[in-house]
Backbone as a chain_set.jsonl record, in Angstrom:
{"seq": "XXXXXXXXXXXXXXXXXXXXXXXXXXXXXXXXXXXXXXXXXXXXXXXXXXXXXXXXXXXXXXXXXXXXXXX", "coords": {"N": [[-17.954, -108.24, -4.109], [-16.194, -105.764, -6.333], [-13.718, -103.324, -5.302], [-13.95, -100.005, -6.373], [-11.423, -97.826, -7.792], [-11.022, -94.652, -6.541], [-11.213, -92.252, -8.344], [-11.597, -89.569, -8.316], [-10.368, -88.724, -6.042], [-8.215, -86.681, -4.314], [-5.47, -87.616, -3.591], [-5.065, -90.258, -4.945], [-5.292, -89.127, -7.563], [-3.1, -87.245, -7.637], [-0.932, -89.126, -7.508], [-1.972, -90.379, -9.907], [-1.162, -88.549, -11.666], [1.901, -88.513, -10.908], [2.619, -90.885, -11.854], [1.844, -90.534, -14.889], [3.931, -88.311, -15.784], [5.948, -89.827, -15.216], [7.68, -89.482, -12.981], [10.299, -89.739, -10.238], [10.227, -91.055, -7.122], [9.712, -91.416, -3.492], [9.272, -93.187, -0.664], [8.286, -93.626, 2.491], [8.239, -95.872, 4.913], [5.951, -97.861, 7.662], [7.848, -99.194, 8.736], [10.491, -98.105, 8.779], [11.794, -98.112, 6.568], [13.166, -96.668, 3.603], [11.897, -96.583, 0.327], [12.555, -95.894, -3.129], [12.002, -95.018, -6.278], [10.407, -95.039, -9.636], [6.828, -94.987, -10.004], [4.572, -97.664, -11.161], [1.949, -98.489, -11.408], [-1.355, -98.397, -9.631], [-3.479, -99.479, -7.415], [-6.579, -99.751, -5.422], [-5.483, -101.485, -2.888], [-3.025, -101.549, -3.201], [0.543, -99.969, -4.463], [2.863, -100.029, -6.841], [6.207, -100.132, -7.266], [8.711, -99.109, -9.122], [12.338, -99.958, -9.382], [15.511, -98.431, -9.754], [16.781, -100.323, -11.102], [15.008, -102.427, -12.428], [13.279, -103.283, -10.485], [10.083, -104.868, -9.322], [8.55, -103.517, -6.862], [5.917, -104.08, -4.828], [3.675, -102.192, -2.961], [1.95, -101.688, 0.142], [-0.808, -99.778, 0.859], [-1.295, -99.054, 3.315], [0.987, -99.47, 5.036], [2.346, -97.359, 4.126], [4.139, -94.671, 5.132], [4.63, -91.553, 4.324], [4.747, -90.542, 1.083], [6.687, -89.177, -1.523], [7.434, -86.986, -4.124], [11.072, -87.145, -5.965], [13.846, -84.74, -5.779]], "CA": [[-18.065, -107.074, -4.951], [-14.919, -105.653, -5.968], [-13.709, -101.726, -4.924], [-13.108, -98.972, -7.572], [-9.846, -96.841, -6.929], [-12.069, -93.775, -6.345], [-10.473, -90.944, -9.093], [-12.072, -88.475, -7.92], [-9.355, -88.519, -4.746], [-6.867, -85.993, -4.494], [-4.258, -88.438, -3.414], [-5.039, -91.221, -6.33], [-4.895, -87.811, -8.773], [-1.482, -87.072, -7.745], [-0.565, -90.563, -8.064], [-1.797, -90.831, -11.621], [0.436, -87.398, -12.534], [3.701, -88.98, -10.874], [2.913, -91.729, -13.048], [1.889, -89.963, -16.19], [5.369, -87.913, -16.06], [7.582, -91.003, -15.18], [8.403, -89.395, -12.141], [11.003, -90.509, -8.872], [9.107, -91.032, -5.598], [10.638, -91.796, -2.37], [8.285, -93.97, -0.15], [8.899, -93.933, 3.702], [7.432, -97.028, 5.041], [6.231, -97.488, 9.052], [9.136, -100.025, 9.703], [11.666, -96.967, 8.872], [12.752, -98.05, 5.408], [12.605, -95.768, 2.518], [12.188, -97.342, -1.155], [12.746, -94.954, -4.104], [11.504, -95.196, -7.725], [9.152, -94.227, -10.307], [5.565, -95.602, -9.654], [4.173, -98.077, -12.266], [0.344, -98.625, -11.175], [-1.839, -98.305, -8.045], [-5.108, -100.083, -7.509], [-7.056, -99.777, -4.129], [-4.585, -101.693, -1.832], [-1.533, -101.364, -3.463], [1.362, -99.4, -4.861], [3.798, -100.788, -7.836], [7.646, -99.108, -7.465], [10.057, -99.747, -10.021], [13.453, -99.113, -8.46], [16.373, -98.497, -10.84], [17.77, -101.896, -11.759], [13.369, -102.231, -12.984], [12.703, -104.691, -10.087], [9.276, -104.169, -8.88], [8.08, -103.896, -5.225], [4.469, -104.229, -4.353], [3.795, -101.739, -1.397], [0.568, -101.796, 0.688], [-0.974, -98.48, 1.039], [-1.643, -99.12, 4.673], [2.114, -99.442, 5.086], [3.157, -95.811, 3.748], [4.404, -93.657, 5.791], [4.434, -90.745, 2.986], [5.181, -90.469, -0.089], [7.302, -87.653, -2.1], [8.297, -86.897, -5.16], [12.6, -87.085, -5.092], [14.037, -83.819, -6.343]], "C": [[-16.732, -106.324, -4.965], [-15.125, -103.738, -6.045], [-12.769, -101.537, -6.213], [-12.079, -98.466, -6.817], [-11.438, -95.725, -7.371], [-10.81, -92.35, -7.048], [-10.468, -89.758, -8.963], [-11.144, -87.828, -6.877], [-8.597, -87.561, -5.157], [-5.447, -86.851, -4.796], [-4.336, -89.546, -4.905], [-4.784, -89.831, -7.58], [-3.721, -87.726, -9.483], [-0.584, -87.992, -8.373], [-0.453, -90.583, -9.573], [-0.645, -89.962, -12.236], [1.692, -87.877, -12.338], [3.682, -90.058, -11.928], [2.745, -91.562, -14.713], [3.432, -89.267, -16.458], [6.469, -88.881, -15.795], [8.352, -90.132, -13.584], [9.111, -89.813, -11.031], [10.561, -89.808, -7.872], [9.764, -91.619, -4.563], [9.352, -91.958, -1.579], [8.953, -94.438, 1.159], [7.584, -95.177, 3.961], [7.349, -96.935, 6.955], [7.224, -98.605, 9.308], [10.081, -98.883, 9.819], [11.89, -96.565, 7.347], [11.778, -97.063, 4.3], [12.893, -96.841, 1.433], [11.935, -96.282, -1.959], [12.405, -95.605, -5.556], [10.668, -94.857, -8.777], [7.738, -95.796, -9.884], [4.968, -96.369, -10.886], [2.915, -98.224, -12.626], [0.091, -98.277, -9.51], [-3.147, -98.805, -8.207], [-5.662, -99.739, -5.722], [-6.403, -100.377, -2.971], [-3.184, -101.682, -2.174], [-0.699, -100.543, -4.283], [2.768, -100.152, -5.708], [4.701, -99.925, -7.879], [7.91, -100.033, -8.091], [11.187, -98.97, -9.414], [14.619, -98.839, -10.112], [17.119, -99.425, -11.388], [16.185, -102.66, -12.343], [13.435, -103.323, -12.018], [11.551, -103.865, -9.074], [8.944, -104.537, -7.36], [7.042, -103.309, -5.349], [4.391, -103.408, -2.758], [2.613, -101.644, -1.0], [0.522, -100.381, 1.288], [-0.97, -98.518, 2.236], [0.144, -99.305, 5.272], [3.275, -98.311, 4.894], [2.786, -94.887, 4.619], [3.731, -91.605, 5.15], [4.896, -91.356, 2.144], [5.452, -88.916, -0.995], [8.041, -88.007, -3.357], [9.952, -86.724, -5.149], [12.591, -85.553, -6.013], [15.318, -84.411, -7.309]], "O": [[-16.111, -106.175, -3.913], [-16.038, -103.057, -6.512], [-11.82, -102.081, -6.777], [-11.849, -98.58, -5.613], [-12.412, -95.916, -8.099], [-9.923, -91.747, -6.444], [-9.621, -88.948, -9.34], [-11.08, -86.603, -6.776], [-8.262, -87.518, -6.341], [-4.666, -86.814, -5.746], [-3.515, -89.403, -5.811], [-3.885, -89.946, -8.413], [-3.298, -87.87, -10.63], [0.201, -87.857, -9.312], [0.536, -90.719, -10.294], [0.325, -90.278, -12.925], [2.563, -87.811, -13.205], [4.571, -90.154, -12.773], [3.318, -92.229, -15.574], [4.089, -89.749, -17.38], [7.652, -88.738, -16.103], [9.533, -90.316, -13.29], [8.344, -90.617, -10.501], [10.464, -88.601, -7.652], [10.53, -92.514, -4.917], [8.441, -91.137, -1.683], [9.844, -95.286, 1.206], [6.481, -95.315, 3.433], [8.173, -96.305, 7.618], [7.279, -98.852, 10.513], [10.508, -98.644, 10.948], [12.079, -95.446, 6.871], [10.583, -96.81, 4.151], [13.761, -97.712, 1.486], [11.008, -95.575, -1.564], [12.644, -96.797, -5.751], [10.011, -93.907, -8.35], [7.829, -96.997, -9.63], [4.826, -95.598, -11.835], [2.555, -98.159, -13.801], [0.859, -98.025, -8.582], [-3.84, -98.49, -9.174], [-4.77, -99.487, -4.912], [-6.7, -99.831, -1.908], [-2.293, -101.816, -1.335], [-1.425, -100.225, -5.225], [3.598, -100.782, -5.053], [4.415, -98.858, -8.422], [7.667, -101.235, -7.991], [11.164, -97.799, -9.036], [14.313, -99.105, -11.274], [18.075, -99.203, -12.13], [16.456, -103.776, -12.787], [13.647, -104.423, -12.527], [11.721, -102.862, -8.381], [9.074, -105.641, -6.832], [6.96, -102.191, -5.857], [4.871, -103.833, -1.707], [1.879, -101.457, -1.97], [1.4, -99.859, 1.977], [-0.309, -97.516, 2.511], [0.088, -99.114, 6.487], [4.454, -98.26, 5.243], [1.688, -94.399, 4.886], [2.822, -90.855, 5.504], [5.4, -92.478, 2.21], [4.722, -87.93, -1.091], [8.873, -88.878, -3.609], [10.289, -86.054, -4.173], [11.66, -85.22, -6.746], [15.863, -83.674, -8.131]]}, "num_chains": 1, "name": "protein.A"}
């Protein structure tokens, strides 16, 4: 049986707005590394960055540290 993203979330909310405005997100990860980019989708285990040269990285929610909008 497959899982909804649950919309109702705060956090998935936010999500959709950074991605409705096209906005840049900076994504600490628990190894250390940060990855930066605008967000392209999100489904229940994962996170789609586009970095600035458009190459996409697949990030596993269980893997994020935070996540912040860049200024």
């Amino acid at each position: 049986m497959a899982v909804e993203l649950e919309t109702g979330l705060p956090s998935v909310r936010q999500i959709q707005g950074l991605i409705r405005d096209g906005k840049e997100v900076e994504f600490k990860l628990v190894t250390g590394d940060l990855l930066a980019g605008k967000i392209r989708w999100q489904d229940t285990d994962c996170i789609a960055l586009v970095d600035q040269y458009d190459q996409i990285t697949i990030v596993w929610r269980q893997a994020i540290v935070y996540l912040k909008p860049r200024l």
